[in-house]
N, C-alpha and C positions, 0 to 999 in steps of 0.2 A: 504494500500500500504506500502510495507517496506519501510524504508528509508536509504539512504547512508550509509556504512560504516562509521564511522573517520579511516582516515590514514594520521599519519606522517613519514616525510622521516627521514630517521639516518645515521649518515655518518661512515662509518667504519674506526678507525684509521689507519692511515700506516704512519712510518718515509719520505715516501720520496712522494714531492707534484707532480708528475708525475705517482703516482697511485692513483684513487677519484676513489669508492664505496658507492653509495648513495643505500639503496634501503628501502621498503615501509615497516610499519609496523600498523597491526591495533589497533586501541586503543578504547577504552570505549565500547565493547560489552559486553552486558548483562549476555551474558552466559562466562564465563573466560575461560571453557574448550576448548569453540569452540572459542574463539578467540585465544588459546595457540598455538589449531591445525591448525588453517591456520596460525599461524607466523613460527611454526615451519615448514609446508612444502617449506615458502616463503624463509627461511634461508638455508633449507637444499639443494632444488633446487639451491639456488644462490651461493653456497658453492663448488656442483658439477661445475656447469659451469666454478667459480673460477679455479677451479683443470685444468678443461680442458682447461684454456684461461691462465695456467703456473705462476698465481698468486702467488704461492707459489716457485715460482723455480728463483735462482739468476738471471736468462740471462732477465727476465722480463726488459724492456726500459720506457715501457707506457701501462697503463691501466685505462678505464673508463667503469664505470659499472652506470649503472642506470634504472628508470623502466617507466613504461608508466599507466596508468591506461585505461582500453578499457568501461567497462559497472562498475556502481555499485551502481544500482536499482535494484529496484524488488526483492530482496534477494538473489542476483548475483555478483561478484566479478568478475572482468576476466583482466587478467594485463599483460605486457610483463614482464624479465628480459631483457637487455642489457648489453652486456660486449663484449667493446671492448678490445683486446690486441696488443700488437705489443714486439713481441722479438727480431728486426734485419730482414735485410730483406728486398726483393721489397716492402711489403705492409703487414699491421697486419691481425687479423681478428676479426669478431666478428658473436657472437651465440645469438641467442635470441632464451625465451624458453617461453610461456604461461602457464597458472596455472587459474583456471575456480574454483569458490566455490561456495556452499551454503552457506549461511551468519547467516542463522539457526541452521545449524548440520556443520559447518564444510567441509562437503564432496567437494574434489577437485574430479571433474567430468575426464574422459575418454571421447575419439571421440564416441566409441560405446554406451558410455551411454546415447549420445544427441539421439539416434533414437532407435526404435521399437527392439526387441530381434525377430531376424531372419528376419531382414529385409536388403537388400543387398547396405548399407549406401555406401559400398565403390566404386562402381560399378556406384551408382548414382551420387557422388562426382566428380568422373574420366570422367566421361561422360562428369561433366559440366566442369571441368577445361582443357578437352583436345579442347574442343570447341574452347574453353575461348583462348587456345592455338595458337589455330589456324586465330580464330579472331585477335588476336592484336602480330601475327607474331611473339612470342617467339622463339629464337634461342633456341636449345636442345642440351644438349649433348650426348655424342652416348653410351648406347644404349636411345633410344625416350621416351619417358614418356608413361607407359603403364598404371599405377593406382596407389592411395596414397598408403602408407602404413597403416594399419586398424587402428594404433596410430600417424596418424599423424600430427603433429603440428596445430595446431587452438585458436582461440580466439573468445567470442562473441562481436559485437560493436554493442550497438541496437539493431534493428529488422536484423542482417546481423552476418553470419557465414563464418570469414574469414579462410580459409585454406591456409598455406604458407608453405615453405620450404627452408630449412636454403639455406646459398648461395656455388654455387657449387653442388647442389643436383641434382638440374636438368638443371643446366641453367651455363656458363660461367662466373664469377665475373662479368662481368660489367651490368651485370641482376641485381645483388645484392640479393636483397630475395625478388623472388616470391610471391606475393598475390594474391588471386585471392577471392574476395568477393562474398559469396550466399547470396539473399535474402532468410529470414525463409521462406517466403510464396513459394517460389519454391519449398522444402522442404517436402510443410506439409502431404504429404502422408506417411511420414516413419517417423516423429518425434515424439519422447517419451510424451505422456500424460502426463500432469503433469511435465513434466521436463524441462530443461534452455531454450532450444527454444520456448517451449509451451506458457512458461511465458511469455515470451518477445515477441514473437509471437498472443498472446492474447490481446497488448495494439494498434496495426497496425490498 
């Protein structure tokens, strides 16, 4: 069985204590190249959101940014970013963004790579989240939720493949951001052999 990751958190400086940048970094993997490779996608990702949460631009008030860790067993990684901003205004915002690795090679995974090549992941996804919709009464905004995007947004927790979407996608602000948790075992007709679900789907 692999084991843990190590990750420590690093705080990124800024002059003024009304901007905090915490985010994760991994330490003591065996192999350096593949622990280079995921620090560098965790920094580059976190750097984009930065841009787009105005990090870099005077009018900034407040900014907090931090991360979450979801899964990281089995040779799996799977973590949020968080960054909140606020430039003025009724209300700030915040983006959260997922990043899913292999802890052996490196590879930060894709939606289409957790399931079968040419298998209709998306179709099956949309199905369950318009359900899911429908059951626990989600307000939509217009036009209605017809199906994910083939990239989009997800995290593994466990034996569960959560799909979300930022806030305002599909839903009102006071929705905030949509989750909508699958079990892998619901799943297993379309999921990739050998791949992140299979794994974590193999311990149930």
């Amino acid at each position: 069985m692999e084991l843990p990751v190590s990750i420590v958190t690093k705080k990124l400086p800024h002059p003024t204590t009304k901007v905090t940048v915490y985010y994760p970094v991994v330490v003591h993997l065996p192999n350096t190249h593949v622990q280079s490779k995921i620090n560098h996608a965790i920094v580059t990702t976190l750097n984009n959101i930065l841009i787009e949460q105005s990090y870099y631009k005077p009018e900034l008030v407040e900014l907090l940014a931090y991360f979450e860790l979801k899964t990281n067993q089995r040779g799996l990684l799977s973590l949020n970013l968080i960054v909140y901003s606020f430039t003025g205004g009724a209300h700030g915002t915040t983006i959260i963004k997922s990043l899913t690795f292999d802890t052996k090679t490196g590879k930060q995974y894709e939606l289409k790579e957790l399931f079968k090549p040419g298998s209709d992941y998306v179709k099956q996804l949309s199905d369950i989240i318009r359900q899911r919709i429908k059951d626990w009464n989600i307000e939509l905004l217009d036009p209605p939720f017809k199906e994910i995007r083939s990239d989009q947004d997800f995290y593994i927790a466990d034996t569960t493949l959560v799909i979300y979407f930022q806030q305002y996608e599909i839903t009102a602000g006071v929705w905030g951001f949509p989750y909508f948790p699958i079990p892998i075992l619901d799943l297993a007709d379309i999921i990739q052999p050998d791949g992140p679900l299979d794994r974590m789907m193999a311990f149930t």
